[in-house]
VOPAGU-2260 file (C-alpha; in pm, 1 decimal, decimal comma):
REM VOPAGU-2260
SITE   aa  ch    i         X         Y         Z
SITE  UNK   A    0    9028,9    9119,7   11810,1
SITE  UNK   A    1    8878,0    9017,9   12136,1
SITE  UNK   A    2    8508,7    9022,8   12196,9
SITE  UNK   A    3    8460,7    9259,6   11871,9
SITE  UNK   A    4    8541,6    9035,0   11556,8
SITE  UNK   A    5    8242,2    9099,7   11385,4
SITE  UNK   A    6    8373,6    9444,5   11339,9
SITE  UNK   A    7    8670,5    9548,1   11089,5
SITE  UNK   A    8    8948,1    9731,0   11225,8
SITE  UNK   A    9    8862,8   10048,0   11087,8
SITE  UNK   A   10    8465,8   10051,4   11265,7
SITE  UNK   A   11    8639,3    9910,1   11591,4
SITE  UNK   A   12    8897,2   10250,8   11576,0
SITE  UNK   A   13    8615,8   10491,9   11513,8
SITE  UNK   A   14    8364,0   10301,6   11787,9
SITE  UNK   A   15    8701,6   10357,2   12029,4
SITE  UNK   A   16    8845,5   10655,9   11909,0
SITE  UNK   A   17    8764,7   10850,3   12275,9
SITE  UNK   A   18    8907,0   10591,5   12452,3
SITE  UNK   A   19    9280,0   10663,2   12320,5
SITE  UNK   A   20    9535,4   10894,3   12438,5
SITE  UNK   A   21    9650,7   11141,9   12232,0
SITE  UNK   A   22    9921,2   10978,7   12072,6
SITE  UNK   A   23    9697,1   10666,9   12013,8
SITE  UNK   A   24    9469,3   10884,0   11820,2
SITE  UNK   A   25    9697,2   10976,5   11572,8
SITE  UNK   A   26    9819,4   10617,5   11562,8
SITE  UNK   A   27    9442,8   10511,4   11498,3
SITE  UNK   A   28    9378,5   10805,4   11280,4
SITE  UNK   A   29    9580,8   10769,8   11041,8
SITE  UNK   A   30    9532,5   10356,2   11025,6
SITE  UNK   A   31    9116,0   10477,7   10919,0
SITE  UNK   A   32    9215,9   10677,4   10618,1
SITE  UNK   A   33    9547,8   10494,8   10558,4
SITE  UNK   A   34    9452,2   10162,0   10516,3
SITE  UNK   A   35    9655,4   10035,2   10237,0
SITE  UNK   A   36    9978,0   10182,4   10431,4
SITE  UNK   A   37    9904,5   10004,9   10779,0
SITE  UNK   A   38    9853,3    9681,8   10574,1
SITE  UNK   A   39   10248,1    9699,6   10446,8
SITE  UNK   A   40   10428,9    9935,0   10627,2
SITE  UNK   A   41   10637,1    9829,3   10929,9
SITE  UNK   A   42   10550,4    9924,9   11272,5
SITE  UNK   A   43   10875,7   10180,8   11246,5
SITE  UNK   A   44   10738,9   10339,6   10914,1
SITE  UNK   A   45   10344,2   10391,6   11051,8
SITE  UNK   A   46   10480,1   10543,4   11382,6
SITE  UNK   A   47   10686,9   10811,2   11134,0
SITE  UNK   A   48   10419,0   10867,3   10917,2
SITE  UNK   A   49   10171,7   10914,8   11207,6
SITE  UNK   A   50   10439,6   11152,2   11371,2
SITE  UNK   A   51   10481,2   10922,8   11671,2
SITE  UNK   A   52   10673,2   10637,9   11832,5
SITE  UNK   A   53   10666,6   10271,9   11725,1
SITE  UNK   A   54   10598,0   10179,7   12100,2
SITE  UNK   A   55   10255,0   10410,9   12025,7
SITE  UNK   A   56   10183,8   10179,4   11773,1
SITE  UNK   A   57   10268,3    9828,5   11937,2
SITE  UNK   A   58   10029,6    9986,3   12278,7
SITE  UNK   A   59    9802,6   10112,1   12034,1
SITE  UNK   A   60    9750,4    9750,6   11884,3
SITE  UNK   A   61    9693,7    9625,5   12236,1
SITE  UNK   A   62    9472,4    9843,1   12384,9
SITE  UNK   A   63    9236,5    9724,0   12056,1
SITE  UNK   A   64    9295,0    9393,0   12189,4
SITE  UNK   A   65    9598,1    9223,5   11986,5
SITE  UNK   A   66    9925,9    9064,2   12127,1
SITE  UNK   A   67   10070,9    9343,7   11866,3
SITE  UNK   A   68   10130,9    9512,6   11569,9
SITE  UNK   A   69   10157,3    9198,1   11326,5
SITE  UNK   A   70    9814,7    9085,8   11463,2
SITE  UNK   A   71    9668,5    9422,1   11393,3
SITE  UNK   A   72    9886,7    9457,2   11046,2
SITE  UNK   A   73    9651,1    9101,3   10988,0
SITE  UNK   A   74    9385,2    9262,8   11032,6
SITE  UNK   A   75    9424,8    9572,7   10839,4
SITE  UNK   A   76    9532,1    9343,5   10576,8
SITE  UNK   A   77    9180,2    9130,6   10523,6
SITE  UNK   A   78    9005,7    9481,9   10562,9
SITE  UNK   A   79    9222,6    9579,5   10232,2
SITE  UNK   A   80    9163,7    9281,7   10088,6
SITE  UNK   A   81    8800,5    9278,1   10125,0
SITE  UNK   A   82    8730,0    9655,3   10011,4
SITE  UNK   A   83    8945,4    9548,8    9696,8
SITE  UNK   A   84    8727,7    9231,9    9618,4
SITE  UNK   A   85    8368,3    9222,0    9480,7
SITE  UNK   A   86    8060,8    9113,5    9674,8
SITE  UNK   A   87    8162,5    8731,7    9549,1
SITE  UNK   A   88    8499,9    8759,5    9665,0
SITE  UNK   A   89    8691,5    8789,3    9301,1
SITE  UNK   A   90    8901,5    9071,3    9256,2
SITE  UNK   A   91    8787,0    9336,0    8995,5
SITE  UNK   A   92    9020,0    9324,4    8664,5
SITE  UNK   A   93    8839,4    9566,8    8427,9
SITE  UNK   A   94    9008,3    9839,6    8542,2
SITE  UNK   A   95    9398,0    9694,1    8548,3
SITE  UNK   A   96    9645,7    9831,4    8725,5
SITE  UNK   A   97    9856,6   10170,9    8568,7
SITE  UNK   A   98   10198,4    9966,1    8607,9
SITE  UNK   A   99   10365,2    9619,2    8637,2
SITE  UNK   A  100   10383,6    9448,1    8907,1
SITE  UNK   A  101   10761,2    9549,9    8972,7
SITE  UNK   A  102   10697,2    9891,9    8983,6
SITE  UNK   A  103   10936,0   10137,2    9025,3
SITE  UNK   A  104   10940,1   10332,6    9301,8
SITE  UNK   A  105   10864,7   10648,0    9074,9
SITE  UNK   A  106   10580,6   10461,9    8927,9
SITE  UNK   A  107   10450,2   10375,1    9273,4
SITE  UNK   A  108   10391,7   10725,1    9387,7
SITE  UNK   A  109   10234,6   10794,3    9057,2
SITE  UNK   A  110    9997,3   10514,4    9070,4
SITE  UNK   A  111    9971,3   10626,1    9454,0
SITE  UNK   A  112    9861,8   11018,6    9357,3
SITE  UNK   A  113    9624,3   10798,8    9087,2
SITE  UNK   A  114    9447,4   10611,0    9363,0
SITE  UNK   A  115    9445,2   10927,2    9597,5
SITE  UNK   A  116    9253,1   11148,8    9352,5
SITE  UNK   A  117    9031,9   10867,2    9265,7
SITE  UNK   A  118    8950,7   10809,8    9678,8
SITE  UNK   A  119    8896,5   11172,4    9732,1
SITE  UNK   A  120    8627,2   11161,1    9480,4
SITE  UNK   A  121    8467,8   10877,6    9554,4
SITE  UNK   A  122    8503,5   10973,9    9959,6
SITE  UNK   A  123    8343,5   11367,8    9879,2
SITE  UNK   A  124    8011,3   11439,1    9985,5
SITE  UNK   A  125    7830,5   11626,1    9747,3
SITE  UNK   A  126    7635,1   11808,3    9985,4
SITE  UNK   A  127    7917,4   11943,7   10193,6
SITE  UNK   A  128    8085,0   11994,1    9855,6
SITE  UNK   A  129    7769,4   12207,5    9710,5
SITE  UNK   A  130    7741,3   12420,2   10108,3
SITE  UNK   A  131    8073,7   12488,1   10114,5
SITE  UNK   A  132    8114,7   12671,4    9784,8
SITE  UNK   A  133    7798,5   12873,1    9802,3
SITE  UNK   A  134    7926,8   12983,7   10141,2
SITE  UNK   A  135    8270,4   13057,4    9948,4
SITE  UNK   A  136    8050,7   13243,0    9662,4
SITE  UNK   A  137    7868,9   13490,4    9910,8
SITE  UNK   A  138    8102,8   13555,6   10168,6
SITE  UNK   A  139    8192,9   13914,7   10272,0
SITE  UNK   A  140    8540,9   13791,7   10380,2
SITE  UNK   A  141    8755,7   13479,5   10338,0
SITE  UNK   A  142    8994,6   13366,5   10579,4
SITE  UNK   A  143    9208,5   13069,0   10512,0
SITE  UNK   A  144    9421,9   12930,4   10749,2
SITE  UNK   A  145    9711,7   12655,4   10727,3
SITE  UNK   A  146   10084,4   12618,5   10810,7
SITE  UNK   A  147   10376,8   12483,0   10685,6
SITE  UNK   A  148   10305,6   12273,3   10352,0
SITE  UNK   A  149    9969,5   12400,8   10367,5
SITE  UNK   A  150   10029,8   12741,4   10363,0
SITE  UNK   A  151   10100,3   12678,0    9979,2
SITE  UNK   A  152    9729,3   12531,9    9942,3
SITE  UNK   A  153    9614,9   12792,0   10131,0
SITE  UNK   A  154    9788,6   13087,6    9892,9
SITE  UNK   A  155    9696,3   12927,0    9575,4
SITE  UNK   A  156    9335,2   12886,8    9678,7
SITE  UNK   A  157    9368,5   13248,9    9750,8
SITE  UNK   A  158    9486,2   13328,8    9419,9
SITE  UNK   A  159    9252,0   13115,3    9247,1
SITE  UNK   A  160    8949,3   13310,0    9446,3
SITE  UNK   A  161    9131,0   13647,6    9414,8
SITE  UNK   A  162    9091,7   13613,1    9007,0
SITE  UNK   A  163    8705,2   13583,7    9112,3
SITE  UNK   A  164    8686,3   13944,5    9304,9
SITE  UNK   A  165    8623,8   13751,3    9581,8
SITE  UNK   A  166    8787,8   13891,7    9951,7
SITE  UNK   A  167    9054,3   13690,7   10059,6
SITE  UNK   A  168    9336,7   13636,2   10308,8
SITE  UNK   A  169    9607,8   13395,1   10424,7
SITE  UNK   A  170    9677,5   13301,3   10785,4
SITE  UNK   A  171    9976,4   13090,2   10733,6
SITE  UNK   A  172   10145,9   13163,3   11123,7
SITE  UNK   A  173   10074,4   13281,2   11440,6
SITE  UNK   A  174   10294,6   13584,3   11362,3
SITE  UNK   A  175   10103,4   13972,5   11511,4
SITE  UNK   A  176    9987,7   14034,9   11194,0
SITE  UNK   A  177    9832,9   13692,1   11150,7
SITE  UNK   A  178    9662,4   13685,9   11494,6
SITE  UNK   A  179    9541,1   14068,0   11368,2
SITE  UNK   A  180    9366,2   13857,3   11053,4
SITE  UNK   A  181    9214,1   13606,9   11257,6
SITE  UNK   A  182    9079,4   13909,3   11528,8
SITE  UNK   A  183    8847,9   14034,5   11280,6
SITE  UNK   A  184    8692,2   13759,8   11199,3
SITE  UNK   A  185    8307,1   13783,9   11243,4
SITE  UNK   A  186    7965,0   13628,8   11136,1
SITE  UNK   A  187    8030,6   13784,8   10776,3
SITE  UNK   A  188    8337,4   13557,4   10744,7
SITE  UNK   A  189    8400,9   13222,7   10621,7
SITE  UNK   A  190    8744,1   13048,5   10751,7
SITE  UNK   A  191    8876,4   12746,4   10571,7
SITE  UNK   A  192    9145,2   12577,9   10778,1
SITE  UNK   A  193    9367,3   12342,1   10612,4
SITE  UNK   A  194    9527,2   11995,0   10818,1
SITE  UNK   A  195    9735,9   11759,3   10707,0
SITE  UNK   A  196    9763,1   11459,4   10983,0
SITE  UNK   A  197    9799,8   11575,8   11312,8
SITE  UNK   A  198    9669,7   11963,4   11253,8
SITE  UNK   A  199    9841,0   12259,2   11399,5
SITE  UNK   A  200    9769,0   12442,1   11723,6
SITE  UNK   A  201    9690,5   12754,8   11507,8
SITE  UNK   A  202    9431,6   12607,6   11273,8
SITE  UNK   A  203    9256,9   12441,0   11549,4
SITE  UNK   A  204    9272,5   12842,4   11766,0
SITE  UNK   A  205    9118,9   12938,6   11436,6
SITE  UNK   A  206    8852,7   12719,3   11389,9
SITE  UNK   A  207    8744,8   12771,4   11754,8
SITE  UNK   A  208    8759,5   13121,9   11754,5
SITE  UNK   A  209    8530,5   13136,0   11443,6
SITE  UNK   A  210    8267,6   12929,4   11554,1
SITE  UNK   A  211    8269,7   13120,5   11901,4
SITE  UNK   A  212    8201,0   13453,2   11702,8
SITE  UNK   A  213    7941,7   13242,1   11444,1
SITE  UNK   A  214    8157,6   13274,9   11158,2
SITE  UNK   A  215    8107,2   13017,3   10879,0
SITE  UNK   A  216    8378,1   12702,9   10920,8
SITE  UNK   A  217    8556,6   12422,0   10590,9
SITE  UNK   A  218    8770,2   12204,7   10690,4
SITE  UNK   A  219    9006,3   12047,0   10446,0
SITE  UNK   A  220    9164,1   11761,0   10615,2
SITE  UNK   A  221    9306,4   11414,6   10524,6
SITE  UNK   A  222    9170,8   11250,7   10843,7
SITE  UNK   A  223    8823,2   11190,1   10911,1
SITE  UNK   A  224    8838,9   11124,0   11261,4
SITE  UNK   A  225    9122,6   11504,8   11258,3
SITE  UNK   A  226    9003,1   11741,3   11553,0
SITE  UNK   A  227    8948,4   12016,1   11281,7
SITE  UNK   A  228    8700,6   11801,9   11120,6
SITE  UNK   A  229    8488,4   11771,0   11410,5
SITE  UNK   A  230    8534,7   12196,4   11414,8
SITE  UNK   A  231    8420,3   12274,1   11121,6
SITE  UNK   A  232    8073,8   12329,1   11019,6
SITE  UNK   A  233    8185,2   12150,7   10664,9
SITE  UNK   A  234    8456,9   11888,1   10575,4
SITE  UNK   A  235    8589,1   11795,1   10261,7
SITE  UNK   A  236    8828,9   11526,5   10288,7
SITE  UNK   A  237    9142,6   11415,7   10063,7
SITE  UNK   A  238    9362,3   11126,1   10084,5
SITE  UNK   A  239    9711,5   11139,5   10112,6
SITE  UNK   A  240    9876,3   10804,5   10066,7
SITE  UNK   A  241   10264,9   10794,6    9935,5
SITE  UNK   A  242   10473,8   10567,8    9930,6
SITE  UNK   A  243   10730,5   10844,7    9972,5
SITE  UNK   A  244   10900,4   11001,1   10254,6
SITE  UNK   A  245   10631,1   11265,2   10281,7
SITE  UNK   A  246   10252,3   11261,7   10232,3
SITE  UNK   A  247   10096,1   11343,6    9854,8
SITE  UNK   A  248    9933,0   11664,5    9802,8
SITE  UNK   A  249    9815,8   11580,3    9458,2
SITE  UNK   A  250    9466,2   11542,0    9522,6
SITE  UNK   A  251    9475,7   11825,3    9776,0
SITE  UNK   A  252    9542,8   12028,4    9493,0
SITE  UNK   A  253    9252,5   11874,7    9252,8
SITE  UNK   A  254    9008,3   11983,7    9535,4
SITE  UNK   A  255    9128,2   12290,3    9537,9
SITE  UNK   A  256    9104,3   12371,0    9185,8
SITE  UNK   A  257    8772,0   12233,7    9169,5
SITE  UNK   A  258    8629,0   12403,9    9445,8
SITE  UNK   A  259    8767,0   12740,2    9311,0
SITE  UNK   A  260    8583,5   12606,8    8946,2
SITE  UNK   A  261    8293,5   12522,9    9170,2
SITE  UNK   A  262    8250,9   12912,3    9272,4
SITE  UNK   A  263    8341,3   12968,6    8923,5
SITE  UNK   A  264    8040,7   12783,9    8780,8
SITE  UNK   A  265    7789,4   12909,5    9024,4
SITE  UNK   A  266    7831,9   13225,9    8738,5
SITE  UNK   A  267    8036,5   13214,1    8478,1
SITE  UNK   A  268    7885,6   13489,5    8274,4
SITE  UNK   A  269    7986,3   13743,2    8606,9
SITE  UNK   A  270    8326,0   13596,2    8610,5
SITE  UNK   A  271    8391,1   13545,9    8219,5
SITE  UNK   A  272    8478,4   13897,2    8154,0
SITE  UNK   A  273    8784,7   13888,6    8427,1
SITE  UNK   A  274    8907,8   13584,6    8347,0
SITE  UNK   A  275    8920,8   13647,0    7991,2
SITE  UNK   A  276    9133,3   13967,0    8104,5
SITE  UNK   A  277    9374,2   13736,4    8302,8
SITE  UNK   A  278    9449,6   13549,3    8031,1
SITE  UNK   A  279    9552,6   13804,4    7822,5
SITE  UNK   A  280    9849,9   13941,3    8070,7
């Protein structure tokens, strides 16, 4: 990388990040929380799993500086390599790996859904963790908000809430009566917006809308550097590597069961009574 090798490709993205177009961002975006997949993947495959074109990818890796994408794919490469090694440079055996070395490609998104709940762990901050479900425990009114694939997250975190008492409601598109949901949204309400890659236009209008009328904001998101992150007044992040055709949800769905458990715990001896009449439907 010219005139910035003492930085790894991921700190050189995020110290750049403004600089990009649009396009570029997603490129870089998803090369930060995607590591492992830029280091393999062909210049074809990133560009479809960053919804863009491969040319994005090729200008992307020469606006940072290389000839092109297999000087950047080098570079992503050592960063991997590196973050899998210990301090002395010998790679870490106690844990070994779930499968052979020939994995099947079944076994390959399972170890991949293994590794992505692990990440999403270890990548959590507690703090954000610990604010987001007291706001979650307290608040008059819960909006969540995602489209698509995450309009399942969204209804299931709904449900699990709903089995607390607690107020909530799903914005899952930008349909009258949706728009009517997110129009009543004041400083009594928290809105959780839900993003996988590149987020929609709607979750975004929602996240602005609620911090205009200083409504509590959680992003759930599986880009650090995602515009919805930089919304919200919280973030909790989850990775979403696959070797599939389409991104995991797996450990999407850990966080949301946990955060549910997380309002849960907060008082279990308010709750215990209702749950225990769930179960017995």
């Amino acid at each position: 990388m010219t005139g910035t090798t003492a930085l790894t490709l991921s700190a050189e993205i995020r110290q750049r990040f403004d600089e990009f177009s649009r396009s570029q961002k997603d490129v870089g975006q998803y090369i930060v929380d995607h590591l492992d997949e830029a280091s393999f993947h062909t210049a074809e495959e990133l560009a479809r799993r960053a919804n863009t074109s491969s040319s994005t990818v090729v200008r992307f890796a020469q606006a940072l500086g290389f000839e092109g994408f297999p000087e950047l794919q080098a570079a992503a490469r050592e960063e991997y390599r590196r973050a899998r090694e210990g301090a002395d440079g010998v790679v870490d055996l106690a844990n070994p790996p779930l499968f052979p070395i020939d994995q099947t490609e079944f076994e390959a998104a399972l170890a991949a859904d293994h590794v992505n709940v692990e990440e999403s762990a270890r990548r959590l901050d507690r703090d954000e963790v610990t604010a987001s479900i007291e706001l979650i425990s307290r608040a008059d009114r819960i909006v969540l908000c995602g489209t698509d694939q995450m309009a399942f997250f969204a209804s299931y975190l709904r449900h699990l809430l709903m089995l607390l008492d607690l107020r909530c409601e799903v914005v899952a598109s930008p349909s009258q009566e949706g728009l009517a949901k997110l129009g009543r949204i004041d400083e009594r309400t928290v809105l959780v917006g839900f993003s996988a890659g590149r987020p929609h236009p709607l979750v975004v209008r929602a996240l602005k809308l609620a911090r205009n009328r200083r409504a509590a904001t959680i992003a759930v998101a599986d880009a650090t550097l995602s515009e919805v992150a930089k919304l919200a007044d919280h973030k909790l992040f989850y990775s979403s590597n696959s070797p599939a055709y389409v991104r995991s949800h797996s450990a999407l769905l850990a966080v949301v069961q946990a955060l549910a458990y997380g309002v849960y715990a907060l008082d279990e001896s308010a709750y215990a009574d209702r749950i225990k009449a769930f179960r017995l439907k």
